[in-house]
Backbone as numpy.savetxt, mean C-alpha at the origin, in Angstrom:
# Nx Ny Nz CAx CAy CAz Cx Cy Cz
-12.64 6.58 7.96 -13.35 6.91 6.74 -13.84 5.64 6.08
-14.85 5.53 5.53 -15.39 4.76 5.15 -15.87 4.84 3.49
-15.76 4.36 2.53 -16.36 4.62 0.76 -17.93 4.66 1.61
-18.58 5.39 0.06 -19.62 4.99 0.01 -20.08 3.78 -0.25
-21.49 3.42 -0.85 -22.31 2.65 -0.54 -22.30 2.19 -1.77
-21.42 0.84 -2.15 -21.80 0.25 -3.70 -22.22 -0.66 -3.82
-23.02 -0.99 -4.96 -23.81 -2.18 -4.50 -23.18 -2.79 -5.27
-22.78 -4.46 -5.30 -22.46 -5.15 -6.09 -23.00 -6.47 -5.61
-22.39 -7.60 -6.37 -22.79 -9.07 -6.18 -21.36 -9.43 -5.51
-20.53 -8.97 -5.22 -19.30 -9.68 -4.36 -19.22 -9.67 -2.59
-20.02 -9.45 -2.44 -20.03 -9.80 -0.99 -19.90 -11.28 -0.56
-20.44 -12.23 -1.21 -19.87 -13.63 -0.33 -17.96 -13.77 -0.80
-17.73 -13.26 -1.99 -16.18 -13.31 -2.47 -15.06 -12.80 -1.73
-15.47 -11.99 -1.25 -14.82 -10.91 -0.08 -15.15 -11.77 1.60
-16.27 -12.38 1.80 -16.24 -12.77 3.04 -15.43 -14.25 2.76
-15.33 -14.52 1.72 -14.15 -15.93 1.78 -12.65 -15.52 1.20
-12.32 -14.32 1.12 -11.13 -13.80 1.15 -11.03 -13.54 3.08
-11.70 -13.00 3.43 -11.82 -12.90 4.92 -10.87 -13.95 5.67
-11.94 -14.82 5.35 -11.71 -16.37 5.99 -10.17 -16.49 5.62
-9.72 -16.73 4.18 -8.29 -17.17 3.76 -7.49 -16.03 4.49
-7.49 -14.50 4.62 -6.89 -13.89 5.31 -6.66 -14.59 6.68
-7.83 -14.56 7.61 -7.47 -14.83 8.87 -6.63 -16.44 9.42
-6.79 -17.35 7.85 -6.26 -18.32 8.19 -4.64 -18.46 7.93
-4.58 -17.35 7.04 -2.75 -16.67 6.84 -2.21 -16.17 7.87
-3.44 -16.13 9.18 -2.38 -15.56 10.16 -2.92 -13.60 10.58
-3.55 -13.31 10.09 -3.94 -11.96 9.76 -5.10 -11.93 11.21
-4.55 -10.86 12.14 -5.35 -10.65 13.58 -5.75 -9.42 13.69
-5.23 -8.48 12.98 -5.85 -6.92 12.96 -7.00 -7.08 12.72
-7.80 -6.60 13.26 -9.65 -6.51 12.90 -9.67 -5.07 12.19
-8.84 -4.10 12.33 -9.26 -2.81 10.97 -8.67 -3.40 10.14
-7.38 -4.41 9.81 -7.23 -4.80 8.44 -7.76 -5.38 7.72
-8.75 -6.30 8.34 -9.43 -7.16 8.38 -11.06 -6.70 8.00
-11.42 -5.72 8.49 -12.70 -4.71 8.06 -12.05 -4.03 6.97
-11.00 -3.89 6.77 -10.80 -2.72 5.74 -10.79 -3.94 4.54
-10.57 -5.10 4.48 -10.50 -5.89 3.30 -12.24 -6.55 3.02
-12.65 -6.43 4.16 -14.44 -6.43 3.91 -14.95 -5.43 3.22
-14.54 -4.92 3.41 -15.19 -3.19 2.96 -14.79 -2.97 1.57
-13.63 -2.80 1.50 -12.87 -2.00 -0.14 -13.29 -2.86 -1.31
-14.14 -3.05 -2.21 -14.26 -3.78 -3.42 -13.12 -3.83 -4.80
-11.99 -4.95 -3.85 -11.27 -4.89 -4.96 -11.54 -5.08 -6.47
-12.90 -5.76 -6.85 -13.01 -6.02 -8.15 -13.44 -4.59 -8.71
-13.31 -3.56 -8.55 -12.91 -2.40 -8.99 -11.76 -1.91 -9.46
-10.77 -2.42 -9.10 -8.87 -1.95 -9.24 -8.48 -3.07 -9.60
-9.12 -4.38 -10.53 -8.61 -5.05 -11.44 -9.11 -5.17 -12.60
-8.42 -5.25 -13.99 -9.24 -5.15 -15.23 -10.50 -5.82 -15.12
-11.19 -5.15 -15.99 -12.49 -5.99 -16.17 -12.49 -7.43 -16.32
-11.69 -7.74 -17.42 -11.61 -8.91 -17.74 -11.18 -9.99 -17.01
-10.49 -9.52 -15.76 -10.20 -10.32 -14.53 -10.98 -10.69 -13.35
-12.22 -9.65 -13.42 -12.84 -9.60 -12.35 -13.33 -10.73 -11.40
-13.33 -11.77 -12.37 -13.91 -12.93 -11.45 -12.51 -13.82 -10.99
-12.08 -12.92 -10.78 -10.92 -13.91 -10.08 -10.13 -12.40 -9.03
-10.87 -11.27 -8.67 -10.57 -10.36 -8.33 -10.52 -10.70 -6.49
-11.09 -11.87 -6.15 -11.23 -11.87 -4.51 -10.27 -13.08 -4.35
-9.46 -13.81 -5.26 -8.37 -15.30 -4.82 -7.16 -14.15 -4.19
-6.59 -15.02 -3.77 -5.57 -14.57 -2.74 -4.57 -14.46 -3.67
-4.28 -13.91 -4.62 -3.26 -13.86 -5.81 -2.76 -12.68 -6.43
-2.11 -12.47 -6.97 -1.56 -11.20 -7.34 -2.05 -11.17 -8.61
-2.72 -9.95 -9.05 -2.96 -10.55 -10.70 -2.77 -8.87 -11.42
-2.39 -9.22 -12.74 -1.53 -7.86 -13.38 -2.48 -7.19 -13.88
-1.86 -5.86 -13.65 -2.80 -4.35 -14.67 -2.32 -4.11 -15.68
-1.70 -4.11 -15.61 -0.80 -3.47 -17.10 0.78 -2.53 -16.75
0.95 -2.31 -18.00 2.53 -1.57 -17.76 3.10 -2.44 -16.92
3.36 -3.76 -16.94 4.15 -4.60 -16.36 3.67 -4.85 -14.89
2.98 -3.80 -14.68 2.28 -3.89 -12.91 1.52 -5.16 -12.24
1.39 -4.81 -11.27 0.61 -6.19 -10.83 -0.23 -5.46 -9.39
-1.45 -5.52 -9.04 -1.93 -5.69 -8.10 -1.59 -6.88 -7.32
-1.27 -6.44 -5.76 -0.54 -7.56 -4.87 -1.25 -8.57 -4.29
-1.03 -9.41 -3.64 -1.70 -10.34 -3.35 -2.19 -9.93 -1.78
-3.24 -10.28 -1.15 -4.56 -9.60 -0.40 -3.63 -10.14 0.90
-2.96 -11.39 1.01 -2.08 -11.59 2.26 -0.95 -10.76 2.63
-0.20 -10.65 1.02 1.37 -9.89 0.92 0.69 -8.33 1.83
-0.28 -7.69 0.81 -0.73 -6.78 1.47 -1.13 -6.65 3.02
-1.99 -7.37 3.77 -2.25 -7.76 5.08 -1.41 -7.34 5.86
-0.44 -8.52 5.44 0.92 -8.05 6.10 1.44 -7.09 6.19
1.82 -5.98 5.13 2.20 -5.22 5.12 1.69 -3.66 5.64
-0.21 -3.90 5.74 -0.53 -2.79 6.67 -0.67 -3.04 8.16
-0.92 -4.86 8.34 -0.39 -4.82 10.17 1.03 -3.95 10.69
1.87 -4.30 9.66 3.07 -3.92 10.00 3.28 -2.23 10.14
2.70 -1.64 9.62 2.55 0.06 10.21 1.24 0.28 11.17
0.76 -0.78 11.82 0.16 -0.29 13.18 -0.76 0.67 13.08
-1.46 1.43 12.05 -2.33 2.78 12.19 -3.33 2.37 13.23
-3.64 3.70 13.87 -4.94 3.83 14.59 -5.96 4.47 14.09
-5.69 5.23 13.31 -6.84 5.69 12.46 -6.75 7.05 12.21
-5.67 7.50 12.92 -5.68 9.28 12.51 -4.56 9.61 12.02
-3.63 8.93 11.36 -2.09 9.55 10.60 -2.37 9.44 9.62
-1.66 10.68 9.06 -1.12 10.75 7.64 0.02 9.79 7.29
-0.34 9.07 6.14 0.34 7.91 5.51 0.52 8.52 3.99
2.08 8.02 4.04 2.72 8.20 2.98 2.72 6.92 1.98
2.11 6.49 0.82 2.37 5.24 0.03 3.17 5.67 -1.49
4.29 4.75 -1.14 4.85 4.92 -2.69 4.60 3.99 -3.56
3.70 4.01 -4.42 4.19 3.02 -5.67 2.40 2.72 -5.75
1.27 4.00 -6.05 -0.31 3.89 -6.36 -0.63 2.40 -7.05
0.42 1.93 -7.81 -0.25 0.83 -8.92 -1.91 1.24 -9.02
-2.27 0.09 -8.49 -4.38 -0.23 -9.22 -4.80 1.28 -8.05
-4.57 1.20 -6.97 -5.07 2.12 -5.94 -5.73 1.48 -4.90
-5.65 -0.04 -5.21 -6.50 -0.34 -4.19 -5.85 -0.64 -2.88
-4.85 -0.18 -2.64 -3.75 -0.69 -1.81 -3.96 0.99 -0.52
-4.01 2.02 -1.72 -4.24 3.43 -0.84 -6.00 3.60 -0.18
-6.84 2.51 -1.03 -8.02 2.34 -0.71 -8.16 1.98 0.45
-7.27 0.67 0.86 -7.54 0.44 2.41 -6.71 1.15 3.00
-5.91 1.57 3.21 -5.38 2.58 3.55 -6.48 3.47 3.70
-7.06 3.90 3.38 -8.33 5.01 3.60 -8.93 4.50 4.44
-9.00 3.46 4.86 -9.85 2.65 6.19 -8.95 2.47 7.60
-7.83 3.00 7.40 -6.96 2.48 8.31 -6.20 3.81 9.47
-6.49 4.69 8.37 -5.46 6.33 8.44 -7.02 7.03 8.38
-5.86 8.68 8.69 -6.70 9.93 8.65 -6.64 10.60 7.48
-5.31 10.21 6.52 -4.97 10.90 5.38 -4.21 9.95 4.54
-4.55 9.88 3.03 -3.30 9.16 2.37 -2.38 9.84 1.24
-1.63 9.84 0.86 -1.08 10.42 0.13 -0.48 9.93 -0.59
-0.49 9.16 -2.15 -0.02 8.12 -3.04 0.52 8.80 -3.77
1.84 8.27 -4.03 2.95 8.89 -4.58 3.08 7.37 -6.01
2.75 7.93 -7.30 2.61 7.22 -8.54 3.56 7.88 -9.55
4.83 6.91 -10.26 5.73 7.08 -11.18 4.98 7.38 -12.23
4.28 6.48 -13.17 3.61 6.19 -14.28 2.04 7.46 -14.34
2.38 8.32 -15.48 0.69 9.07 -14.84 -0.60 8.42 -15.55
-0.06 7.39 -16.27 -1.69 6.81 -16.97 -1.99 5.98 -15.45
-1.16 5.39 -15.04 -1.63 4.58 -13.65 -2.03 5.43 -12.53
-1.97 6.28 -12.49 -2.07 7.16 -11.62 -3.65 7.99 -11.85
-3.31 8.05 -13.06 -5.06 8.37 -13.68 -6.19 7.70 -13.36
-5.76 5.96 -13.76 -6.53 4.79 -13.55 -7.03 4.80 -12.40
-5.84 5.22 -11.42 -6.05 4.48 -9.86 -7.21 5.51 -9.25
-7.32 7.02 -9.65 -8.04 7.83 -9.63 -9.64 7.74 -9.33
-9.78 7.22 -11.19 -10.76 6.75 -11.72 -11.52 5.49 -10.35
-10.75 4.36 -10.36 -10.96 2.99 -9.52 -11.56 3.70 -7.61
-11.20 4.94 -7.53 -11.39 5.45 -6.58 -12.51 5.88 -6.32
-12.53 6.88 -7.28 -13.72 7.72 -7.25 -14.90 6.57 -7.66
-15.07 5.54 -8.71 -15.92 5.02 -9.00 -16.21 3.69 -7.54
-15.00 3.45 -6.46 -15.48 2.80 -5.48 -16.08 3.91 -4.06
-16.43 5.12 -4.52 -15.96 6.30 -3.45 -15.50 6.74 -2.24
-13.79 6.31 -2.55 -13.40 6.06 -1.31 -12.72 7.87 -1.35
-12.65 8.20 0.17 -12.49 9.66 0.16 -11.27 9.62 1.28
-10.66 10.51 0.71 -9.05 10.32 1.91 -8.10 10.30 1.08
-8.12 10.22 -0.16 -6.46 9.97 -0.58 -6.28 10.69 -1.61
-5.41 10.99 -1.65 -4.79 12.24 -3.01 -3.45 11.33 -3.77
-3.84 10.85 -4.82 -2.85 10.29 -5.93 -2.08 11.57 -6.55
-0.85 11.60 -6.65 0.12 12.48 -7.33 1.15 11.63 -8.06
2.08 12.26 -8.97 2.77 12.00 -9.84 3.89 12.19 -9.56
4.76 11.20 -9.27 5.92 11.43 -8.88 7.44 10.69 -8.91
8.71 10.78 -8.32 9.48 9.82 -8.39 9.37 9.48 -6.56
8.75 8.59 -6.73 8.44 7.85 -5.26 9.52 8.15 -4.07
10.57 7.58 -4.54 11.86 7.13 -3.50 12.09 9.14 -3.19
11.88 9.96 -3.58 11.81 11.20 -3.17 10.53 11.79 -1.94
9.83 10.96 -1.76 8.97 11.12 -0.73 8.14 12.21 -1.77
7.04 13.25 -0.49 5.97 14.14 -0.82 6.63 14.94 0.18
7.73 16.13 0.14 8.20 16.91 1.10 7.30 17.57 1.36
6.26 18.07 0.65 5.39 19.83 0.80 4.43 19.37 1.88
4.06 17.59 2.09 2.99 17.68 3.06 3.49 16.78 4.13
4.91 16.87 4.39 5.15 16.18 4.84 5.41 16.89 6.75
5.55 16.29 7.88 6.00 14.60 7.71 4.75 13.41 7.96
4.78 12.74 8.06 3.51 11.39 7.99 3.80 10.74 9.02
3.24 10.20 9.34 3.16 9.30 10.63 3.40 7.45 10.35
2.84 7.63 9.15 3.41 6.03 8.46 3.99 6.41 7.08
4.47 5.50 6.54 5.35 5.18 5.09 5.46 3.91 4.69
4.53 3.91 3.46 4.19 2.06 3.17 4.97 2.57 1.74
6.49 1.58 1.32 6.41 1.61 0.00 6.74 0.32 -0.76
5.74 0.44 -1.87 5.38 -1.27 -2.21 6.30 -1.39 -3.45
7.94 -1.28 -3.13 8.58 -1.55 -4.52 9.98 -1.57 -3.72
10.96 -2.62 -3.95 12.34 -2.84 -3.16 13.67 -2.04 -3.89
13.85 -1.16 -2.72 14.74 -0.57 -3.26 15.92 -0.96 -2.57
17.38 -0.13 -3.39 18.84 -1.16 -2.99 19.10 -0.85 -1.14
18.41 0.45 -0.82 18.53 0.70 0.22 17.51 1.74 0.98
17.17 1.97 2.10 16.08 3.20 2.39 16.67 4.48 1.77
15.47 5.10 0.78 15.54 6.25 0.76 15.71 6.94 1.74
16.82 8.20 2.00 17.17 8.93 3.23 15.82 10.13 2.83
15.91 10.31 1.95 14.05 11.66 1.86 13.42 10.74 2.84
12.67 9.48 2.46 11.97 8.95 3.05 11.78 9.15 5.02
13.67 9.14 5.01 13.19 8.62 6.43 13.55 10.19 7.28
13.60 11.19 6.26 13.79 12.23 6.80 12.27 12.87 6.45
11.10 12.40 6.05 9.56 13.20 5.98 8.79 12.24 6.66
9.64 11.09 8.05 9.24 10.33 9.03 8.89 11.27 9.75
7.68 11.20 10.93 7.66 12.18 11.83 7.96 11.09 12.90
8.19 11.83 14.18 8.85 10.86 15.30 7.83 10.59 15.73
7.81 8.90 15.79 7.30 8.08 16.67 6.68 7.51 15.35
6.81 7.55 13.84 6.10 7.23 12.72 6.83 5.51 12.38
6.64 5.28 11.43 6.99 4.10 11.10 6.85 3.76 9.62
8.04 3.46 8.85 8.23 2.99 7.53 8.53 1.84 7.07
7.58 1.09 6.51 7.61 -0.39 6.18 8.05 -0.12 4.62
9.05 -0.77 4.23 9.60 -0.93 2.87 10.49 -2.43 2.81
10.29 -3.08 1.44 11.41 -3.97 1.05 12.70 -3.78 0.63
13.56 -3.99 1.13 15.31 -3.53 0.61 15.24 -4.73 0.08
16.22 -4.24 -0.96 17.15 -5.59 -2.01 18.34 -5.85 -1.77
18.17 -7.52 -1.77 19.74 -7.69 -1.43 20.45 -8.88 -2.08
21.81 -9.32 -2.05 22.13 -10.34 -2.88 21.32 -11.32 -3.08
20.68 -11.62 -1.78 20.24 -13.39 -1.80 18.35 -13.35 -1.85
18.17 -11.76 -2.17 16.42 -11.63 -2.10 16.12 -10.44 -1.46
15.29 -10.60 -0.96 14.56 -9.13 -0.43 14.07 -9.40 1.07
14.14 -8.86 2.03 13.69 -8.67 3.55 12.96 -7.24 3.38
12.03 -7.78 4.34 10.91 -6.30 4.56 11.62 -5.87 5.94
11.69 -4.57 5.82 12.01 -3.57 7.00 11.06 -3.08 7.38
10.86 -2.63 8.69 9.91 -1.46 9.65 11.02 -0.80 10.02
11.23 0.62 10.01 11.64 1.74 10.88 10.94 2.51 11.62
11.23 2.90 12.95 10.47 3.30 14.02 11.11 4.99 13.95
11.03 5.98 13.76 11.83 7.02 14.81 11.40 7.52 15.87
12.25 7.53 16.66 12.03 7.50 17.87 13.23 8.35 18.84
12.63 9.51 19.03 13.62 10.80 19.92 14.68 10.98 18.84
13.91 11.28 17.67 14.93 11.78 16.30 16.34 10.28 15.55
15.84 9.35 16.78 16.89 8.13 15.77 16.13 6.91 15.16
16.52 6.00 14.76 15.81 5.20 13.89 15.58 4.14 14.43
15.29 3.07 14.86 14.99 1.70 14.76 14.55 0.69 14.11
15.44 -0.39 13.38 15.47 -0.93 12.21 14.67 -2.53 12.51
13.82 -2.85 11.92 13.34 -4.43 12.42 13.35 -5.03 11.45
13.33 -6.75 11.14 13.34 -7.36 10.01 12.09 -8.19 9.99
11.36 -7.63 9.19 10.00 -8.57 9.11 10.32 -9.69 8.08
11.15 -10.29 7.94 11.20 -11.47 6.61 11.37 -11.50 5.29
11.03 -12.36 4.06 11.21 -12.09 3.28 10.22 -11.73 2.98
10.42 -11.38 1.27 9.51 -10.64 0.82 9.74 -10.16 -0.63
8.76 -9.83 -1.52 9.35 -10.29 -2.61 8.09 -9.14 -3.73
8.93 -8.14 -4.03 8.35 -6.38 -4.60 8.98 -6.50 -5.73
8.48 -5.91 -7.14 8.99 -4.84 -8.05 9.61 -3.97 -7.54
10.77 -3.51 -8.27 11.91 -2.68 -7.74 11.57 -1.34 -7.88
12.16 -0.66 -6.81 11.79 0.91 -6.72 12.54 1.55 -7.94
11.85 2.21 -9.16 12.81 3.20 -9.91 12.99 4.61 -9.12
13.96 5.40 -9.29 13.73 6.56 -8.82 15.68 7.09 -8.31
15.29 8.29 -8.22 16.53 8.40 -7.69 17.29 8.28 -6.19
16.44 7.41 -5.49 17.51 7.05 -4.45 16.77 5.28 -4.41
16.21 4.83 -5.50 16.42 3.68 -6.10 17.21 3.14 -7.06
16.45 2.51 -7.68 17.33 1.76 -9.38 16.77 2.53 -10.26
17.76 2.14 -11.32 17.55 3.61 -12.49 16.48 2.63 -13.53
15.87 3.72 -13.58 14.93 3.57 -14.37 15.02 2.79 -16.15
C-alpha cells in the first residue's frame, strides 16, 4: 500500500535522512522505501517541522515523543514483513510509526492508551493519506483479541515483562519485537512462534517509554 500523492517541499530532507539511515547500518530496501515515502513532517507539531527529517526523537505532547527514524529502522527490520501480514502496534503515539508500517504489511492495527493521541494520529493519517491502518483506543499490553491473531507485533513502550495476551494473539510462524525492562536497562526482544512454542532472541539495548497497562506498569 502506498499514501497518496502529497505534494510538499521535503523531498531532498527525506533523501538525506535516507543516506543517514543507510549509513546506521539500515539494508532493508522496503524499510528504506517506506522512510522515502511516509512524510514525517506531518506527525510532528507544526512548530517543529523543520527539524522533522534529523535523525532525532522529537516530542508531541502528553509527555510523548516521536522516535528517532534509526531506533525505528531497527525496529521494523526486526519483524521481517513481506508485505501481506496483519501487524499488531502498541503504543500509536504521532502515527507515523503505523504509517510505515502501512508500507511494509497488509494490515495495521494501532492499539493507542491516550484518545486525544489517538485522534491526532488519525488526523496525521488521513491528512498524509495513508490507507491500511485502523487506530483504536486501548490498554495496549492487552493486545486487539477480536482481530486477532497477526502475523507481527511491534510494541514501542518497555514493559517489566512480555505481555502473555500478546504472545497468545501471535499467530504461528509471527514474530513480536518489544523492549523488556530490566535492572541495568532495557534489551529489545524478537519472539518467533513456531509449532505453537516461542523463540526468544536478544536484539540489544534499547531504550522506550514504559508500557502502562495491565500486564505492564501501573499507570
Amino acid at each position: 500500500m502506498e499514501p497518496g500523492e502529497v505534494t510538499d517541499s521535503y523531498g531532498g530532507y527525506r533523501a538525506r535522512l535516507l543516506e543517514e539511515l543507510r549509513r546506521s547500518g539500515v539494508r532493508d530496501m522496503a524499510v528504506l522505501r517506506a522512510f522515502g515515502i511516509v512524510p514525517r513532517h506531518l506527525f510532528v507539531p507544526e512548530a517543529l517541522r523543520h527539524r522533522a527529517y534529523e535523525d532525532t526523537a522529537l516530542p508531541i505532547g502528553n509527555g510523548q515523543t516521536i522516535s528517532q527514524p534509526t531506533t525505528q529502522a531497527r525496529y521494523l527490520e526486526a519483524l521481517r514483513l513481506e508485505g501481506t501480514e496483519r501487524v499488531l502496534e502498541i503504543g500509536t503515539g504521532s502515527g507515523y510509526q503505523a504509517a510505515l508500517l502501512a508500507q511494509l504489511a497488509g494490515a495495521v492495527v494501532s492499539v493507542e492508551r491516550l484518545p486525544n493521541l489517538a485522534a491526532a494520529a488519525r488526523a496525521a493519517l488521513e491528512k498524509a493519506r495513508i490507507k491500511g491502518v485502523a487506530v483504536v483506543v486501548g490498554d495496549g499490553s492487552l493486545g486487539w483479541r477480536s482481530l486477532a491473531p497477526f502475523e507481527g507485533i511491534l510494541v514501542a513502550a518497555a514493559g517489566p515483562e512480555i505481555p502473555q495476551p500478546l504472545l497468545d494473539q501471535l499467530a504461528e510462524g509471527g514474530r513480536l519485537v518489544i523492549p523488556i525492562q530490566h535492572a541495568g536497562g532495557q534489551r529489545l526482544r524478537r519472539i518467533t512462534k513456531s509449532r505453537g512454542k516461542t523463540v526468544e532472541e536478544d536484539l540489544g539495548e534499547a531504550q522506550f517509554v514504559p508500557l502502562l497497562g495491565r500486564y505492564g506498569f501501573p499507570a
